[in-house]
One Martini backbone bead per residue (centre of mass of N, CA, C, O) as a GRO file, in nm:
protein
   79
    1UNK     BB    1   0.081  -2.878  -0.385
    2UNK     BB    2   0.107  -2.671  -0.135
    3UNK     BB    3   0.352  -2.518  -0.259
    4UNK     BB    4   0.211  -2.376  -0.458
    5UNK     BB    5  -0.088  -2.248  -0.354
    6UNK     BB    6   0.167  -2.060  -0.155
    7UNK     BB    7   0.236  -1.917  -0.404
    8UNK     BB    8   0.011  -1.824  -0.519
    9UNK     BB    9  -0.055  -1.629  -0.302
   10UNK     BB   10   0.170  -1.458  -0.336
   11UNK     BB   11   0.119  -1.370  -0.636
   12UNK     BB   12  -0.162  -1.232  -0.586
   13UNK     BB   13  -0.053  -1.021  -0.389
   14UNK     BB   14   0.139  -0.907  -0.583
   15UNK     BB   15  -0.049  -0.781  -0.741
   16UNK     BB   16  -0.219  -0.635  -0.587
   17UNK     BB   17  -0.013  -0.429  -0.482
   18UNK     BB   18   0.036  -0.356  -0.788
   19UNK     BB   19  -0.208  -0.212  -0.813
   20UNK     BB   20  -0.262  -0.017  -0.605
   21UNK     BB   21  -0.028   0.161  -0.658
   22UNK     BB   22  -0.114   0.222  -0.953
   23UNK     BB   23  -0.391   0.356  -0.889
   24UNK     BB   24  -0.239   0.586  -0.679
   25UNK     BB   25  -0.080   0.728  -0.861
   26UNK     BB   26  -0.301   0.780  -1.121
   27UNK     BB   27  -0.459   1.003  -0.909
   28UNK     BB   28  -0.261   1.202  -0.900
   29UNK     BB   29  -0.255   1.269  -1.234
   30UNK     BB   30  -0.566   1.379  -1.222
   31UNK     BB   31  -0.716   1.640  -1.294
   32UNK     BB   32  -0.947   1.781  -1.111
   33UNK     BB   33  -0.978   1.567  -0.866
   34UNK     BB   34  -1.241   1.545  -0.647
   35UNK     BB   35  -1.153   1.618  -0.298
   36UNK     BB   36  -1.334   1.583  -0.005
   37UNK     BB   37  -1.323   1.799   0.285
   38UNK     BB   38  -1.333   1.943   0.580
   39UNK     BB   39  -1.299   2.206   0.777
   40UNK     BB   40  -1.045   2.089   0.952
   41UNK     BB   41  -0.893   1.970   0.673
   42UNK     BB   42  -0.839   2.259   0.538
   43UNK     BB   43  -0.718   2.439   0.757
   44UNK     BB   44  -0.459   2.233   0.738
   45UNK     BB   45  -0.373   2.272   0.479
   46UNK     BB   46  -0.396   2.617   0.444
   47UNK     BB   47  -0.321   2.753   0.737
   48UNK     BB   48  -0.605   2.784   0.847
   49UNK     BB   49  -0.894   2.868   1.010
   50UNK     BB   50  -1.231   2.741   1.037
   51UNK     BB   51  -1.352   3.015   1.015
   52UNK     BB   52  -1.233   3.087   0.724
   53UNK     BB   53  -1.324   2.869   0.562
   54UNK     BB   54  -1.625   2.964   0.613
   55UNK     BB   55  -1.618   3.212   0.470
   56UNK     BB   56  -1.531   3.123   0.181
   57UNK     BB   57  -1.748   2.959   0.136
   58UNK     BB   58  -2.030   3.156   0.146
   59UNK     BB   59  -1.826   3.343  -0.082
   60UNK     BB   60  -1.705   3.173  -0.307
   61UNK     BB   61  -1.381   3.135  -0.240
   62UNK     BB   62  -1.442   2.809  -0.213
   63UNK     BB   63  -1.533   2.487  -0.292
   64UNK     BB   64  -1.836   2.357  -0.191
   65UNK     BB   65  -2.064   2.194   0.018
   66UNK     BB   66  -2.373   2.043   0.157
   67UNK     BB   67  -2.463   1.793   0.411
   68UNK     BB   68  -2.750   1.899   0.487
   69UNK     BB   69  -2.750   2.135   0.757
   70UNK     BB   70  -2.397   2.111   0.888
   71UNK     BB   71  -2.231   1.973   0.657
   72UNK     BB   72  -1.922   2.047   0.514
   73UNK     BB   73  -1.737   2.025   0.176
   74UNK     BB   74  -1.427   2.057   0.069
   75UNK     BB   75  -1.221   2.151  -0.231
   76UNK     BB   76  -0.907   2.032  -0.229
   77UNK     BB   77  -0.821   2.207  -0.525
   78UNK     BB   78  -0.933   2.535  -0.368
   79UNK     BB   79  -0.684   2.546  -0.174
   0.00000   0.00000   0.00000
């Protein structure tokens, strides 16, 4: 009965783990999928300096929010 019980933890494992996989490929798939990006998190996938971030966001050429009074979040996206 033991070694079922340790059986069936293995199968619900690997269930698992395959569902996670299956949802992380289906999320690349998705397009225009907003994921939100800090102002370092953005200026280093594209590239460019943390004040260029913010300049583009500021003239809105680049999507983003802000969150509270000082945190900004860019739509990685428009980068």
């Amino acid at each position: 009965m033991t070694e079922i019980a340790i059986m069936g933890e293995d199968v619900i494992k690997e269930i698992i783990k395959t569902q996670k996989q299956i949802l992380s490929a289906m999320e690349q798939l998705i397009p225009n999928k907003q994921q939100w990006v800090t102002i370092k998190e953005a200026a280093q996938i594209a590239n460019l300096s943390e004040q260029t971030i913010r300049k583009l966001f500021e003239t809105n050429s680049i999507v983003g929010k802000r969150i509270g009074k000082k945190s900004i979040r860019i739509d990685r996206t428009s980068l």
